[in-house]
C-alpha positions in Angstrom: 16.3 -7.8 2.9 19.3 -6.6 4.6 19.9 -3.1 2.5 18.3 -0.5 3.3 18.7 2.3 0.8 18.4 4.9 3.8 22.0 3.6 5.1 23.3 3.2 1.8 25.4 5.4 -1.3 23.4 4.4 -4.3 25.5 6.9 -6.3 26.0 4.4 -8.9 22.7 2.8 -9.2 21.1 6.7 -10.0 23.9 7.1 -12.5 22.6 3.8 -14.3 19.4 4.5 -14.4 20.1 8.3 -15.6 21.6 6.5 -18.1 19.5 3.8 -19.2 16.3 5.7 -19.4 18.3 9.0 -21.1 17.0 11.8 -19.0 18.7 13.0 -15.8 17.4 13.7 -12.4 16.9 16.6 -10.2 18.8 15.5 -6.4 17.0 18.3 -4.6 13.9 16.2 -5.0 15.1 12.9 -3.8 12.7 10.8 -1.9 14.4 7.9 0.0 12.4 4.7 1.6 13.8 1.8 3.1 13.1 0.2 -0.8 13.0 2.8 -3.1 14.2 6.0 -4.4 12.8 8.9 -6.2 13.2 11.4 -8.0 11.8 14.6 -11.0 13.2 13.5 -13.9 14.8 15.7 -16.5 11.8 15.9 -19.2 9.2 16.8 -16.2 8.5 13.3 -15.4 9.1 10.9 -11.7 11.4 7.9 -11.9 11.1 5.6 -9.0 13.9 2.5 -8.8 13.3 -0.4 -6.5 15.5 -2.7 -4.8 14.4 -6.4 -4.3 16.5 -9.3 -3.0 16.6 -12.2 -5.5 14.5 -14.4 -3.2 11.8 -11.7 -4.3 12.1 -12.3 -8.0 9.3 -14.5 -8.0 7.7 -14.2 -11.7 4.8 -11.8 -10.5 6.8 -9.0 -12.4 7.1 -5.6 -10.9 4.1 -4.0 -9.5 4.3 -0.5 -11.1 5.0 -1.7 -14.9 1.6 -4.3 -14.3 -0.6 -1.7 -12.5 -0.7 0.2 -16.0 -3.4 -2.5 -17.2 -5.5 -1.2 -14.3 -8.2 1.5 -16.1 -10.3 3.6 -14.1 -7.9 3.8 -11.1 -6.9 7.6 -10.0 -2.8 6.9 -10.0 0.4 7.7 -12.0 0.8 6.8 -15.7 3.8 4.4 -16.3 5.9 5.3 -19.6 9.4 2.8 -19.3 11.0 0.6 -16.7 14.6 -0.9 -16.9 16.2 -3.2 -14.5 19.0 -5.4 -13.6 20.8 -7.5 -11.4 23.8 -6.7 -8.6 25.8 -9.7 -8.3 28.0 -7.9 -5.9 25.0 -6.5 -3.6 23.1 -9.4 -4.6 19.5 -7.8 -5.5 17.8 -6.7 -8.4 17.2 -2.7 -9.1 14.5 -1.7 -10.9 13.3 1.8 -12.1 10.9 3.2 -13.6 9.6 6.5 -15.0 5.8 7.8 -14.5 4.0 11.1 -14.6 4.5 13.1 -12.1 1.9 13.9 -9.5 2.7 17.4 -8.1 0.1 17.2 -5.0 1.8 15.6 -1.7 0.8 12.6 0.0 -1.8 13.0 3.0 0.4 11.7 5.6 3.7 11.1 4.7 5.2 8.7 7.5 3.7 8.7 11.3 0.1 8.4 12.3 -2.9 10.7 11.4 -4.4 12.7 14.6 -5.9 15.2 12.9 -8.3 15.1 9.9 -7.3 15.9 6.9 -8.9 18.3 4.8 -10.1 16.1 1.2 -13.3 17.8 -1.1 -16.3 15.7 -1.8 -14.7 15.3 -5.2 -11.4 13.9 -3.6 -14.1 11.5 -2.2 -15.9 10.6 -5.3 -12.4 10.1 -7.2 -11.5 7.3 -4.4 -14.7 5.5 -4.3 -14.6 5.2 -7.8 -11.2 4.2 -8.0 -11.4 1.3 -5.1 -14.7 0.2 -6.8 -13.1 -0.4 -10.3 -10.0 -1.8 -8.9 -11.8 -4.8 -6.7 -13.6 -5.0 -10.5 -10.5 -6.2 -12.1 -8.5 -9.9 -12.4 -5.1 -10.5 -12.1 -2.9 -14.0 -11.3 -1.0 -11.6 -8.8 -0.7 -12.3 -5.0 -0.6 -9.1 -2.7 2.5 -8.6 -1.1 1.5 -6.3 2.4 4.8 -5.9 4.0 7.2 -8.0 1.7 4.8 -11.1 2.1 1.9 -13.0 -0.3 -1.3 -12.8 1.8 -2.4 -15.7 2.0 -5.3 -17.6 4.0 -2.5 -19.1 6.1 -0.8 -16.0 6.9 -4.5 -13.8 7.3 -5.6 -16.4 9.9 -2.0 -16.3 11.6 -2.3 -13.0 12.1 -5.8 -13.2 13.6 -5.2 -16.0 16.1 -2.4 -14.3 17.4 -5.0 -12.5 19.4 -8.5 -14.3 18.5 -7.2 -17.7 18.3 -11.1 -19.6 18.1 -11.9 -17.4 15.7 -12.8 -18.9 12.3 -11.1 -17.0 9.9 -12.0 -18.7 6.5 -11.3 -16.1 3.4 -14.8 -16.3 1.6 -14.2 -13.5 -1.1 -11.2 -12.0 -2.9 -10.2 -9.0 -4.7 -7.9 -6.9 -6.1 -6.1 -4.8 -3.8 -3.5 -2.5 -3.7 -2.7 -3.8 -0.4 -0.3 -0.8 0.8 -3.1 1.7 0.6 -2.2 4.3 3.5 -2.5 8.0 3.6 1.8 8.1 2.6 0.2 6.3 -0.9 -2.9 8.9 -1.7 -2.4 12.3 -2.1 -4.2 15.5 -2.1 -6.2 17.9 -3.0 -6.2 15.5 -5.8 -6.6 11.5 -5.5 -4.1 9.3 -6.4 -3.5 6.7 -5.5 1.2 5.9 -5.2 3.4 2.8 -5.1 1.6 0.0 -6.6 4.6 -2.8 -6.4 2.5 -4.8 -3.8 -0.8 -4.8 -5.6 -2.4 -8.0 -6.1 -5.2 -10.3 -4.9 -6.0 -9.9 -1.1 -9.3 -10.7 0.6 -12.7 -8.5 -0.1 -12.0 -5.2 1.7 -8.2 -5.7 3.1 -7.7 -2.1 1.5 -10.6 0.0 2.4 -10.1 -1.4 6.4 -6.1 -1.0 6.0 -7.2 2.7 5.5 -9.5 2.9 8.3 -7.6 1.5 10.9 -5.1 3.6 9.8 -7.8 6.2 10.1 -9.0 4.7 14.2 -6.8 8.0 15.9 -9.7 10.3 14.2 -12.9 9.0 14.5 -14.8 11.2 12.3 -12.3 10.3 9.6 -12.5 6.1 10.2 -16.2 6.5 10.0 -15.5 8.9 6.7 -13.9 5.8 5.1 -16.8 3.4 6.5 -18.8 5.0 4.7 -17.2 5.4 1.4 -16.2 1.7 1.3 -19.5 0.2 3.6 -20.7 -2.2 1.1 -17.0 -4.5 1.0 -16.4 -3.4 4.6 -19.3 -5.0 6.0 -19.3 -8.2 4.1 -18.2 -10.9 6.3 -15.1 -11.1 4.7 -14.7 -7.4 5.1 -15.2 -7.6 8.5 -12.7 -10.0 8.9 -10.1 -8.1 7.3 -11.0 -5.0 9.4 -10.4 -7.9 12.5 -7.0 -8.9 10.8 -5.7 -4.9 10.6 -7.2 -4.3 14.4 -5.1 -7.5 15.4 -1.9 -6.2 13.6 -1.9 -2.9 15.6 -2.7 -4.9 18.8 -0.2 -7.5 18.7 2.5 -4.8 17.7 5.0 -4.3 20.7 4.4 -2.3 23.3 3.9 2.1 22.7 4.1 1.2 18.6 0.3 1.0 17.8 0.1 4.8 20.2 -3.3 6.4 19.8 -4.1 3.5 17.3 -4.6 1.1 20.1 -7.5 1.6 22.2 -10.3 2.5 19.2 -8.4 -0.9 17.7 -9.5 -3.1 20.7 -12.7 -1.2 21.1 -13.6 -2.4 17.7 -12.3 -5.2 17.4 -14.1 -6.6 20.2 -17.6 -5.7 18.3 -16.3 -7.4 15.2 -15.9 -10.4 16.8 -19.2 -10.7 18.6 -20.5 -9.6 14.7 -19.0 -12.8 13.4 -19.6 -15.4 16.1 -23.1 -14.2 15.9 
């Protein structure tokens, strides 16, 4: 997608939506992504609106508005959603108004190096939640980074650095499949932006998170542990492999204190499943 809403005036897309869902939104609290905007609406509620080139209307529907069929997961009611196509910008917007989670996000942008300070119950809340959300169906694809995740696209990403490596997808799951530490927040668990949720293999999640996690090892092994059982499947281990391969295949000084825990493991994880 060439627009990037970072670069952009989207004066008149915010006026739209102010109109369309009748409330107005405070400017002060504008939170602006490559994607998406944000905002605190007028009646003490969030309205998020979305930007998607009309190669990505694909008839999975919009992530947030399907999400609220998911029960039991810690995140963000969903109340309305509007949207429309820009012939002249040639996407489709889409916004939509939630509740409003007041507590910030646990690393908003960059990578963790320090651990974070989350309560056994902030614990408990996310177990709970990534065990009932592998629980559920859906026809959904995941979309990590734009893209359907797909055995084709799992095993490209693999070989790139383990190319004899059989890579065979044996279990899926639901998955929010952008779960970082930008997307849960604290001192209370949610879990934010659900447009890419979908089905993924068993455990692409809970090792997105750890490897995210690699810089602080007491907090990687933290998530381990939480998530053991679907990270230690073989499938799970594969998708731990697949995350370790992204961050080492990434050009040179981008993976940063990311990359040396990433190889270190990775090469356990593959003697693990040639074994």
């Amino acid at each position: 997608m060439s627009l990037d809403l970072r670069k952009v005036s989207c004066d008149d897309i915010i006026a739209r939506a102010q109109a369309a869902l009748q409330t107005s939104f405070d400017i002060d609290t504008e939170v602006r992504k490559r994607r998406s905007l944000g905002f605190r609406a007028g009646r003490g509620t969030w309205v998020r609106i979305e930007v998607r080139s009309l190669d990505r209307v694909d008839g999975q529907g919009w992530g947030i508005e399907c999400a609220a069929m998911l029960t039991g997961v810690a995140m963000p009611s969903w109340y309305q959603g509007v949207s429309w196509i820009d012939h002249e910008r040639g996407v489709m917007w889409r916004a939509d108004e939630t509740e409003c989670v007041s507590d910030q996000a646990v690393k908003l942008g960059g990578t963790l190096t320090a651990a974070p300070d989350l309560s056994e119950s902030w614990w408990s809340t996310f177990s709970a939640s990534m065990t009932t959300l592998a629980a559920h169906t859906t026809t959904r694809t995941a979309t990590p980074h734009l893209q359907p995740i797909t055995q084709r696209r799992f095993s490209a990403t693999i070989h790139q650095v383990f190319p004899e490596l059989d890579s065979h997808i044996g279990e899926w799951r639901v998955a929010h499949a952008d779960l970082a530490w930008g997307n849960l927040t604290a001192p209370n668990c949610y879990f934010l932006d659900w447009e890419d949720w979908g089905m993924a293999p068993r455990g692409f999640d809970a090792s997105a998170l750890w490897s995210a996690s690699l810089a602080v090892p007491e907090l990687a092994d933290r998530v381990y542990r939480a998530c053991q059982a679907d990270l230690d499947s073989p499938t799970g281990k594969l998708a731990r492999l697949y995350h370790c391969a992204e961050i080492m295949a990434a050009p040179a000084g981008y993976a940063g204190p990311l990359l040396k825990p990433a190889e270190a493991h990775a090469a356990g994880l593959v003697k693990e499943l040639q074994g």
